[in-house]
N, C-alpha and C positions, 0 to 999 in steps of 0.2 A: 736648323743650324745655319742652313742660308737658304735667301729664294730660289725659289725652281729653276732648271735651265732648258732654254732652248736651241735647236741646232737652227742655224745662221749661215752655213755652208762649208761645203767639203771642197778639198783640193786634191789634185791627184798628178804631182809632177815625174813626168816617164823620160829620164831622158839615158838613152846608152852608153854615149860619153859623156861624162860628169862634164855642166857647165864650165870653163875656165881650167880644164884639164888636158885639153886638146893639143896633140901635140902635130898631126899633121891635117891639112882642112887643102886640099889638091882636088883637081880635077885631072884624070887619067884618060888613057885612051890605049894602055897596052899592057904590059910586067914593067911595074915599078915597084921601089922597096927604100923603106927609110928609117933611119936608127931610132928607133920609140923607147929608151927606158922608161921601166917603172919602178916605182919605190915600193910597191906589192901587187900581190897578184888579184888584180881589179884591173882589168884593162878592155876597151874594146875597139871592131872596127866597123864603119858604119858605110858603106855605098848605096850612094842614093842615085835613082836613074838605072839600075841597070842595064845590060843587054837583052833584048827580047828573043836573041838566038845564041846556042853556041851557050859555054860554060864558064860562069864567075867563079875564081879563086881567091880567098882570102886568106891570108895567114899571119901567125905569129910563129917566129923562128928563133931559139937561141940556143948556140953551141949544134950538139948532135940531137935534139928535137925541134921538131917543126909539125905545129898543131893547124888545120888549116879546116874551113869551111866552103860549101862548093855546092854552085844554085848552076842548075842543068836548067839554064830557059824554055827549050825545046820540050821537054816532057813536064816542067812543074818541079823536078825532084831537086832533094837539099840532103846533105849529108855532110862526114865528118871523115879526113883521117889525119890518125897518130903517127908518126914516126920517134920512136925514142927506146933506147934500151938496144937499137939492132933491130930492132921490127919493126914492121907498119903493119897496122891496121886501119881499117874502113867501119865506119858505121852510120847506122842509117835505120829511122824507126820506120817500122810498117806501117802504123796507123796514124804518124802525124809528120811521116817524111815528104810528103806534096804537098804543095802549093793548093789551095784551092780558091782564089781570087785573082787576078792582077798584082803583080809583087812591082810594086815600087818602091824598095828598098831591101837589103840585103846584112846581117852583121854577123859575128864572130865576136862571142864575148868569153873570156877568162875570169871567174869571178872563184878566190880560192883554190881549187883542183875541179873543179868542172869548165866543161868547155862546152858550148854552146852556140849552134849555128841557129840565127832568125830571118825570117823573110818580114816587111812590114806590106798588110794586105788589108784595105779597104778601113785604111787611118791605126790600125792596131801593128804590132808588133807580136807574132807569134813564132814561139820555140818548135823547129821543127826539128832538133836533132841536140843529144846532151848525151857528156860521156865524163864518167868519172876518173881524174887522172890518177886519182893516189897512190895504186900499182904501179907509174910507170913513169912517172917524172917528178922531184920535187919541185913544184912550184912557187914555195915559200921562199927558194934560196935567192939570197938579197943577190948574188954574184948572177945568177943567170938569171933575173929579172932585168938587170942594169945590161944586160946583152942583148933585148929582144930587139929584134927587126920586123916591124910589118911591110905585109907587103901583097900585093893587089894583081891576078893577072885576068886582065879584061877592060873595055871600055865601060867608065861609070860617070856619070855627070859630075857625081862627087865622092869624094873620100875623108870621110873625117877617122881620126885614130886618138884614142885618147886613154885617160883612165875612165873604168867603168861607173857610172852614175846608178840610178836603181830604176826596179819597176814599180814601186809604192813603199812607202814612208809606213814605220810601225816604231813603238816603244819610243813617244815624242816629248820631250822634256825640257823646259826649261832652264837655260843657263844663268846661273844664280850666284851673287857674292857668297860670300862665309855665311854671311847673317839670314839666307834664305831670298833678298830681294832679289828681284831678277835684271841682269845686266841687258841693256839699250846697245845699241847701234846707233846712236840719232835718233828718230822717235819710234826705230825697230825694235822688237823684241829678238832674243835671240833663241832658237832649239837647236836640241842635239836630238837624233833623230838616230833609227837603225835604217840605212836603206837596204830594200831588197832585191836580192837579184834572181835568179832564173831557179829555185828551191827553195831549201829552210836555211837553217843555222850558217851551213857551210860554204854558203853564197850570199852573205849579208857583210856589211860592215857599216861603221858609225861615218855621220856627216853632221857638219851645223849649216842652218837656214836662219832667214831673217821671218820674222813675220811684222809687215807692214800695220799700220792703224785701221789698211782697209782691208786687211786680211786675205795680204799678197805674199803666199810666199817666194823665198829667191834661194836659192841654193849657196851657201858659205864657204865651205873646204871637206876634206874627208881627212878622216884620221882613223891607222893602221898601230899595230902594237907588237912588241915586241916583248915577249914573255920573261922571267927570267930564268926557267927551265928547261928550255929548248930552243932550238934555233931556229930562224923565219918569222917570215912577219903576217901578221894576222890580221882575220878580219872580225876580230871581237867584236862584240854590240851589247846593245841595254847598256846603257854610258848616261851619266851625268858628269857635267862639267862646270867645273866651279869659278870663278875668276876672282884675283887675292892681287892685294896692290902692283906686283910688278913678275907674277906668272900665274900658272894655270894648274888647278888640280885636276885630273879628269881620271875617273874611278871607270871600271867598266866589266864586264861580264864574259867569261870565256868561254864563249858559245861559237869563235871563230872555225874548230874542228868539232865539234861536239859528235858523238856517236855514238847511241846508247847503247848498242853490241857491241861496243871495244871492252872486254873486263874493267873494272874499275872507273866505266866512266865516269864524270862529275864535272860541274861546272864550281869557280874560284872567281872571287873578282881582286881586280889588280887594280894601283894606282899606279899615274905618272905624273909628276911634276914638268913643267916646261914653261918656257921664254918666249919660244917662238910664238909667230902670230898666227892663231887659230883662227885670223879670220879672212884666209884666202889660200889658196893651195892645197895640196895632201900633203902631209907628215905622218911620219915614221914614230912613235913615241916608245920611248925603254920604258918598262913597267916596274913593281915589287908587288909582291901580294901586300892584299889588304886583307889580312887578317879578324874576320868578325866572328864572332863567337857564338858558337850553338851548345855550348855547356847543358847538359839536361836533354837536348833534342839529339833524334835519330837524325842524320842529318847525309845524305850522297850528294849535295849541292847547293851553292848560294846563288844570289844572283841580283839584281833590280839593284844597284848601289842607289840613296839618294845620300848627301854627305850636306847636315850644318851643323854650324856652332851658334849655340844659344847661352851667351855668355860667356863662362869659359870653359863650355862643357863640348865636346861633339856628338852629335848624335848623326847614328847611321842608320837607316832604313833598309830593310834589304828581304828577301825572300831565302826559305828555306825550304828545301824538299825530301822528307822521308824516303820518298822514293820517287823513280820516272814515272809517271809525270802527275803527284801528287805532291802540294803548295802551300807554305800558308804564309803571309806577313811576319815578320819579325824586325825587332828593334834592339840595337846597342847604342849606348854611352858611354863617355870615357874625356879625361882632361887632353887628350891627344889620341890620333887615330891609330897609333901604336897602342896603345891602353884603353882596349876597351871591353867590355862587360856587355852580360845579353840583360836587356832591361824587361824584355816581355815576348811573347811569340802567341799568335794566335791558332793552337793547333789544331782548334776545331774546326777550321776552314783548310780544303781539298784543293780549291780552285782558285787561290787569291793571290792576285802579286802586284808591280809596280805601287811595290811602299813609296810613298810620297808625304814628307814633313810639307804643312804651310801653316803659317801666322793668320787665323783668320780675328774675327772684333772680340771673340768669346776667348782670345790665346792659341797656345801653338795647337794643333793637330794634326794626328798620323792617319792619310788615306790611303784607300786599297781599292783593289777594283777586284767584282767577281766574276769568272767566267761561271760559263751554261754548265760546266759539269761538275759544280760546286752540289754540296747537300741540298735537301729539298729547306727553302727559306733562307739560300746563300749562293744565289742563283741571278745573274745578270743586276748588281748593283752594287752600289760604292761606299763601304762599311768607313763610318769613322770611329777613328780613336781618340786617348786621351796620350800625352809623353810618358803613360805606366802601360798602354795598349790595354786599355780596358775601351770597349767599344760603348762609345754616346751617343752614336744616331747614325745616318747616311745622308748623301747629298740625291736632290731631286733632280735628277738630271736622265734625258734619253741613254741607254745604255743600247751602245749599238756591237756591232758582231765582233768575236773575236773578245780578248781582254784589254778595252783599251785602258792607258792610265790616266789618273784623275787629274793631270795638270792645272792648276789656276794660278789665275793673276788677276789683283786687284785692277779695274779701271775706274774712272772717273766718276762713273756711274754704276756702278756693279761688278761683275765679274766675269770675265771669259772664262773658258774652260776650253783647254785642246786636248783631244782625242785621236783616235782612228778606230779602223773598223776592219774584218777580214775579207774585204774585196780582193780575189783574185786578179793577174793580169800577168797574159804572156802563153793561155790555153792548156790545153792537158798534161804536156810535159813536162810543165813547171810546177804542178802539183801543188802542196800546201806551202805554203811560206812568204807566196810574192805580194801579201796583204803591207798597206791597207790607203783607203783613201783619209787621207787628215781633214777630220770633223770636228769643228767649232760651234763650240756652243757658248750662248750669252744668256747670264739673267735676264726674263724676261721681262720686256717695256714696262708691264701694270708692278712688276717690283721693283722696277726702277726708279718710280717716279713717285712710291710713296709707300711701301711695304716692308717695316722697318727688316731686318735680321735677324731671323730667329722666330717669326712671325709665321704659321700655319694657315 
């Protein structure tokens, strides 16, 4: 179906504060404090240089809470305390509350309802202390986001504060007209990307990146969502983003609280229309559900939006799950994203998601990718379909950890392929979720240069 692919190189951008989000960048030498709103709860603060005696405070403050993080130089120790509701509380992990390197760097990150204190030691950034808000503060509320203060007591070389950036890039997609091509930058490509931050779901949110010709990526804007059935703003992810003569569709996955012991969980994806320029800043976007159809299917969740129009039809790509955490591909059409019908679903596949429509030499096809704990023979590889989802082969490509999605773009000479993988980052605390490194892969050279398509 196409020539084989090889991996060509992975990226792996960590940064605390989101590139171009930064709202204070000071150097201190005592308690200072500066009005930091945010427009969601993704926010972080970074001291660089610490004190090597004596006790770093960090915080974020708004109204009657005040969340703060606190590195005891003398002894190693990093902990956390709450104040909100009338109470304080202190916390502090046993087994990953010390230092055990040289800590040259200190942060305090907000990402959702967790709060998370890091020391950075011997080039890495590790989670020494993490505490679930959602008892005890809303954090979603846009009124006491727009009230936070950071604020710093201790000598640090540097203080940057900003909103939160990620610890690895997952679920990376292509930003693409109606028609399915993919929209430029100048000779950049563009992705929407989930970053992730110190957990799974509920510490993730969507951003766009450029990807240069030499396969540099740069970090774009972050974008937050605003649901239409409840209030606060979210850090939804698995997002595609579309770009239409003069605004933006961008569909997306409501994975921002997700909680499979809340009764009734489920995940929904929503769209939003917008104007604004998705290509610098964080925004706020009002959503609608996007209503796709599982008529015939047992269905507690959708998810993976890919969104074209082929001709004047749309076709939507999207994942369906019988239950947590069982998967398969599915596919609707329809003359508009209001109107649309299940075209096909793959239910004999457990493990399989990021639907992805592309226009290859042989016509349109529908790609999937399988995770490891797919059936035996649908196990780490990348199933193609036809636009009824009847499956015509796979692409030959390294399948590395985790599910990554089957992204391509045609070039010059062949084909990229962007991926990722589930490389951890940020140590025990942060458990499953802070994946992945973004892996690139290209047709390789002996098919480039003369192994037609479609060619074994």
């Amino acid at each position: 179906m196409l020539p084989r692919f090889e991996i060509v190189g992975r990226r792996r951008p960590v940064d605390l504060v989101s590139p171009g989000s930064a709202l204070v960048d000071a150097a201190t030498a005592g308690a200072v404090e500066w009005a930091t709103p945010h427009p969601a709860p993704y926010a972080a603060v970074v001291a660089t240089g610490p004190p090597t005696s004596g006790t770093l405070t960090l915080s974020l403050t708004g109204g009657d809470v005040r969340l703060s993080g606190e590195y005891d130089a003398s002894r190693g120790a990093v902990g956390l305390t709450v104040r909100a509701g009338g109470a304080t509380t202190t916390h502090a992990s046993r087994r990953s509350g010390r230092a055990t390197a040289p800590v040259d760097g200190v942060a305090l990150t907000l990402t959702g309802t967790h709060l998370t204190v890091l020391t950075h030691e011997a080039g890495t950034w590790l989670a020494r202390g993490r505490v679930n808000l959602a008892e005890r503060c809303d954090t979603r509320d846009e009124v006491w986001l727009a009230s936070l203060v950071t604020a710093v007591d201790g000598p640090v070389e540097r203080l940057t504060a900003g909103g939160f950036g990620q610890l690895g890039l997952r679920d990376v997609r292509l930003v693409t007209r109606e028609d399915g091509s993919p929209v430029r930058d100048g000779d950049d490509l563009l992705l929407s990307a989930t970053s992730a931050g110190p957990g799974f779901f509920d510490t993730a949110h969507t951003s766009l990146w450029r990807l240069s010709p030499a396969l540099d990526l740069a970090h774009v804007s972050d974008v937050f969502f605003r649901r239409p059935d409840r209030p606060g703003v979210f850090g939804d992810h698995a997002t595609h983003v579309v770009r239409r003569d003069d605004d933006w569709l961008v569909a997306t996955s409501t994975w921002g609280d997700f909680d499979r012991r809340r009764p009734g969980a489920s995940v929904a994806i929503t769209l939003a229309t917008t104007r604004a320029d998705l290509l610098a800043g964080r925004h706020v976007l009002d959503t609608r559900p996007l209503a796709v159809p599982t008529t015939g299917l047992r269905s507690v969740g959708v998810w993976d939006p890919h969104l074209v129009r082929i001709g004047d039809t749309w076709h939507v790509g999207f994942v369906s799950a019988p239950k947590f955490f069982r998967f398969h591909p599915a596919l609707a059409a329809g003359p508009s994203l209001d109107e649309l019908t299940l075209v096909g679903a793959d239910t004999g596949r457990i493990a399989t998601e990021g639907t992805t429509l592309v226009r290859l030499d042989d016509g349109w096809r529908v790609l999937a990718s399988d995770g490891r704990d797919g059936r035996r023979g649908q196990r780490r590889g990348y199933p193609v379909y036809d636009l009824a989802l009847a499956e015509v082969g796979g692409l030959d490509a390294p399948y590395p950890t985790n599910i990554p999605w089957p992204t391509l773009v045609r070039e010059d000479d062949g084909w990229l392929m962007v991926g990722f993988n589930g490389a951890s980052y940020g140590g025990r605390l942060v458990g499953y979720g802070s994946h992945g490194d973004v892996v690139l892969m290209r047709t390789s050279p002996a098919d480039r240069i003369g192994i037609p398509a479609g060619h074994d």
